[in-house]
MDAnalysis code that builds the backbone (N, CA, C; Angstrom):
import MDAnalysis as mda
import numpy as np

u = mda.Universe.empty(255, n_residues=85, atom_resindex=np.repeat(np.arange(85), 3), trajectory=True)
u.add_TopologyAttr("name", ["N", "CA", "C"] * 85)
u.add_TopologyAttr("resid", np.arange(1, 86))
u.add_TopologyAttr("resname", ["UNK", "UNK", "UNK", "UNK", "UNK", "UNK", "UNK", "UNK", "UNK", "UNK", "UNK", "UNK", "UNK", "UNK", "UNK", "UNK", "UNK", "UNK", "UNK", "UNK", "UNK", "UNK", "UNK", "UNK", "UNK", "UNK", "UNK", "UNK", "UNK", "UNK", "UNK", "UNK", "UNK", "UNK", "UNK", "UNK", "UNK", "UNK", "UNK", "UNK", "UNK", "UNK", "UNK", "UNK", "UNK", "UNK", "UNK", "UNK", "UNK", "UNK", "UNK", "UNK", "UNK", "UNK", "UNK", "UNK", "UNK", "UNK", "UNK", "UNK", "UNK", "UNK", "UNK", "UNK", "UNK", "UNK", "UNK", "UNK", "UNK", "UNK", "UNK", "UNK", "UNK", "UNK", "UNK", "UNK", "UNK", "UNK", "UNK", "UNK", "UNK", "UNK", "UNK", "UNK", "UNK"])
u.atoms.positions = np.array([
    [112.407, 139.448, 155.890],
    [112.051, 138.737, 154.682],
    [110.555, 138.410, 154.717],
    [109.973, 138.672, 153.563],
    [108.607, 138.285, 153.365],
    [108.291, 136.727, 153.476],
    [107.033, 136.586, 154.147],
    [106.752, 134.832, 153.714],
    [106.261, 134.767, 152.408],
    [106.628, 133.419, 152.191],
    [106.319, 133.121, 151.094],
    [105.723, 131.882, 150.824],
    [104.245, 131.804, 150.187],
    [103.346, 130.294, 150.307],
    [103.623, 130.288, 148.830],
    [103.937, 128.779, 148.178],
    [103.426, 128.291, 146.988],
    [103.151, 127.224, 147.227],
    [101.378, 126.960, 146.411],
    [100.944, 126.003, 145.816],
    [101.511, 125.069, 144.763],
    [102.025, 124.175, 144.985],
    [102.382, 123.022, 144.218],
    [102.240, 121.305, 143.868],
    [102.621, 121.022, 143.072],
    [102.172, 119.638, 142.829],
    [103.873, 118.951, 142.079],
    [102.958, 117.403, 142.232],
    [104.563, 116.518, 141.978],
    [104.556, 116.862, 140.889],
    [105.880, 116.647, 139.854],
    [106.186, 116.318, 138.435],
    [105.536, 117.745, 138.043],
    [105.511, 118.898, 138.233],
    [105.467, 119.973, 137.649],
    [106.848, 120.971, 137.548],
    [107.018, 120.990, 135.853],
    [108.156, 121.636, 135.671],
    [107.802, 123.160, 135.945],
    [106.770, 123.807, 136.114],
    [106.795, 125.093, 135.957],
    [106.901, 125.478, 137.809],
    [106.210, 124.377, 138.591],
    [106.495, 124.266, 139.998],
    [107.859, 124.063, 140.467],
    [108.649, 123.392, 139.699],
    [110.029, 123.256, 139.891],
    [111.013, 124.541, 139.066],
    [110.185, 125.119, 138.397],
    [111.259, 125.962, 138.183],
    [110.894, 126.927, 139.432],
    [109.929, 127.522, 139.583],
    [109.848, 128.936, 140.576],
    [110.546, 128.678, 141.826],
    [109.797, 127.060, 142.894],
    [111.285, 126.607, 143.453],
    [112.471, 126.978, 143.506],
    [113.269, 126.748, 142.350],
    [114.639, 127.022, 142.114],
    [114.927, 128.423, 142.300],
    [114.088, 129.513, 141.446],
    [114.333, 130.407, 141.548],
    [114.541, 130.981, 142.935],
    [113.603, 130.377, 143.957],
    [113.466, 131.263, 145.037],
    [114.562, 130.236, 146.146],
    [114.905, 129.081, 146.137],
    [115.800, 128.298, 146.557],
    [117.251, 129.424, 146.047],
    [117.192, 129.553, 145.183],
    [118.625, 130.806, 144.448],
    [118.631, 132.220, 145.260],
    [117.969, 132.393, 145.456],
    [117.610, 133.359, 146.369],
    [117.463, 133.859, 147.883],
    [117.930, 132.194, 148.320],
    [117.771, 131.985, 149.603],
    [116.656, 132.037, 150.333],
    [115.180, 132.310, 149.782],
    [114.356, 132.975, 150.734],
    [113.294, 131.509, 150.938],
    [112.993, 131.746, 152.122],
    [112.725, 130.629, 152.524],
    [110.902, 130.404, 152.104],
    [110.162, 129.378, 152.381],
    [108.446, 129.139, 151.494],
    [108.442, 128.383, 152.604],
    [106.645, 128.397, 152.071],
    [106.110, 127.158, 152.574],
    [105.581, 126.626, 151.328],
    [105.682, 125.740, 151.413],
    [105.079, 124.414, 150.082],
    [103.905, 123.983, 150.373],
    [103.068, 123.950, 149.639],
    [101.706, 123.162, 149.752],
    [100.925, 122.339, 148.833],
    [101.501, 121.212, 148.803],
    [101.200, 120.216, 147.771],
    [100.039, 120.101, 147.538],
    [99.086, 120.262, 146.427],
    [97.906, 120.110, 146.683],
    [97.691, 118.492, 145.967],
    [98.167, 117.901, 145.453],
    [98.374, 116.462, 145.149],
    [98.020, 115.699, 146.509],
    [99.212, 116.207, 147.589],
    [98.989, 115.283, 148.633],
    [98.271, 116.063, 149.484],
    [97.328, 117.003, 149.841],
    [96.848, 117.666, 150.450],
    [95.596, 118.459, 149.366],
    [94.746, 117.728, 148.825],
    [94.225, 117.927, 147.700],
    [92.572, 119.024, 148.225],
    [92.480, 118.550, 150.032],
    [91.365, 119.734, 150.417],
    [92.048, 121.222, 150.418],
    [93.402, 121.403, 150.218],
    [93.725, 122.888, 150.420],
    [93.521, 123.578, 148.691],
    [92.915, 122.608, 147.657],
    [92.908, 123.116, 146.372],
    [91.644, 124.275, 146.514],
    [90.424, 124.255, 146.950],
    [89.544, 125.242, 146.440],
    [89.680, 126.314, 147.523],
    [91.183, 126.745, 148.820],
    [91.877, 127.365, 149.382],
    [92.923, 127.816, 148.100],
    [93.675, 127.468, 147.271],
    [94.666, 127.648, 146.949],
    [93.422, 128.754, 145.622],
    [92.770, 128.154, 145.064],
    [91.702, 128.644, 144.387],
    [91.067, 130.239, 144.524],
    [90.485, 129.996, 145.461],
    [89.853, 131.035, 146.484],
    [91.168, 132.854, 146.074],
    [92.018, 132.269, 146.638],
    [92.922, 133.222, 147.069],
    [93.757, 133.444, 145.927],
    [93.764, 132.634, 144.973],
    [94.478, 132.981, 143.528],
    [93.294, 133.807, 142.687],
    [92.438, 134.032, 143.163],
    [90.884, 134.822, 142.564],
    [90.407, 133.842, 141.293],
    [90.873, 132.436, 141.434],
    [89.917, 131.505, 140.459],
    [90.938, 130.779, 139.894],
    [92.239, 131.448, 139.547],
    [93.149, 130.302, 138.779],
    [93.204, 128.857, 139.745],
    [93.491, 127.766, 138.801],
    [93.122, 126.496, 139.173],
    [94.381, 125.704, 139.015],
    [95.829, 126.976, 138.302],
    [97.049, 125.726, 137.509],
    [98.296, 125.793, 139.074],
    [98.530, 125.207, 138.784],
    [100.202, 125.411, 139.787],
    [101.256, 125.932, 138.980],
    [102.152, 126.192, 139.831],
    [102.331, 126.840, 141.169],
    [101.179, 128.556, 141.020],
    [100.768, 128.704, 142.521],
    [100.473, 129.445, 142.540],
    [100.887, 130.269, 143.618],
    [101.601, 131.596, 143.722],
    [102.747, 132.225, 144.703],
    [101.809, 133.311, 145.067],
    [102.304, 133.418, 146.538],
    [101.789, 134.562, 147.585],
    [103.485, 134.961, 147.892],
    [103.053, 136.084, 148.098],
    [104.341, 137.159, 149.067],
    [103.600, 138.012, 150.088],
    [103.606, 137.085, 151.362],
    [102.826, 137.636, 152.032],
    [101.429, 137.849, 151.661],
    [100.129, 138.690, 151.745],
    [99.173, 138.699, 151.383],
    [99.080, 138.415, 149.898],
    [99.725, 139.113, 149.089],
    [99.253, 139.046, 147.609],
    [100.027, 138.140, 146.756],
    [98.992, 137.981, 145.870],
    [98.967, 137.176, 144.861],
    [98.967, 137.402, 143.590],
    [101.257, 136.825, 143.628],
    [101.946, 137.050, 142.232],
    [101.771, 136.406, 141.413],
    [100.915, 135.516, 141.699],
    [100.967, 135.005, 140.192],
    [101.428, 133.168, 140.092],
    [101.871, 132.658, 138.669],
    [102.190, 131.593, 138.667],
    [103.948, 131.894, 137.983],
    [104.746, 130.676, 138.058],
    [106.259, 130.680, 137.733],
    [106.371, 132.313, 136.502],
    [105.711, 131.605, 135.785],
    [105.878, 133.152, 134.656],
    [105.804, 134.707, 135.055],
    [104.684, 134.742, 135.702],
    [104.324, 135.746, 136.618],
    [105.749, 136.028, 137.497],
    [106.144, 135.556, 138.122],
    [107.519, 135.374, 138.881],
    [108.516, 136.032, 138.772],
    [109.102, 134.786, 136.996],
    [109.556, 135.524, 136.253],
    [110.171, 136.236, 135.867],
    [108.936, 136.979, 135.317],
    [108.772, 138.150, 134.816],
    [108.609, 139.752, 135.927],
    [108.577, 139.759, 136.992],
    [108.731, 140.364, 137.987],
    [110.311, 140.027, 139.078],
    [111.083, 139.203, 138.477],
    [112.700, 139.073, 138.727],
    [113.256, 139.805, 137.364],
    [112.324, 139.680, 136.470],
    [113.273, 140.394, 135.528],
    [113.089, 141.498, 135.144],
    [111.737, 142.503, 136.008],
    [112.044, 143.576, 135.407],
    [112.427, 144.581, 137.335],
    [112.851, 143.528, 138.227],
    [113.599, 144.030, 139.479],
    [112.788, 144.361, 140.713],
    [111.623, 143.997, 139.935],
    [110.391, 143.914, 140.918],
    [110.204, 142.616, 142.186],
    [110.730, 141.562, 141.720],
    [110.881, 140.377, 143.078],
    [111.726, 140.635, 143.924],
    [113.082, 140.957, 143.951],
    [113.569, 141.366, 144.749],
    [112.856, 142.628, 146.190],
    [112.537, 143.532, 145.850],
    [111.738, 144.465, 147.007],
    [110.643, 143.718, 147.308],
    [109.799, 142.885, 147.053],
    [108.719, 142.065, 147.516],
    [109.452, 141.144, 148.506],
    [109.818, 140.585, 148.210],
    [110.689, 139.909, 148.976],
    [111.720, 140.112, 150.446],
    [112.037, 141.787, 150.386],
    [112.487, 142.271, 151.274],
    [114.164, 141.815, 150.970],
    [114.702, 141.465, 149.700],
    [115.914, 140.981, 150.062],
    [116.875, 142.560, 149.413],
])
């Protein structure tokens, strides 16, 4: 199984949905609040090539994107093989 980092923050519904999705999925993350860990933001930055919103998801090296991005790559069967499941 691929790792998996998302950038997130409290009280974000679009952070709580991708969560779920990948909680449904069994596959396990690392979380990185940037609320409570607010020096890993111009890290989370950096490596999203400038986006600034949450969630922002890695699979392994690259960078899918935010919840929509997600998505939209579960629904056209593309998250699954990233994922290795």
């Amino acid at each position: 199984m691929s790792q998996v980092t998302i950038y997130t923050k409290a009280y974000c519904p679009y952070c709580t949905r991708a969560l779920s999705v990948l909680n449904k999925k069994g596959v396990g993350y690392q979380e990185i609040r940037i609320d409570e860990k607010p020096e890993l933001r111009p890290e989370m930055i950096e490596r999203a090539g400038g986006r600034t919103t949450v969630p922002q998801i890695f699979i392994g090296a690259r960078h899918i994107g935010g919840c929509d991005d997600m998505l939209a790559l579960d629904a056209s069967g593309q998250l699954d093989p990233l994922l290795n499941l």
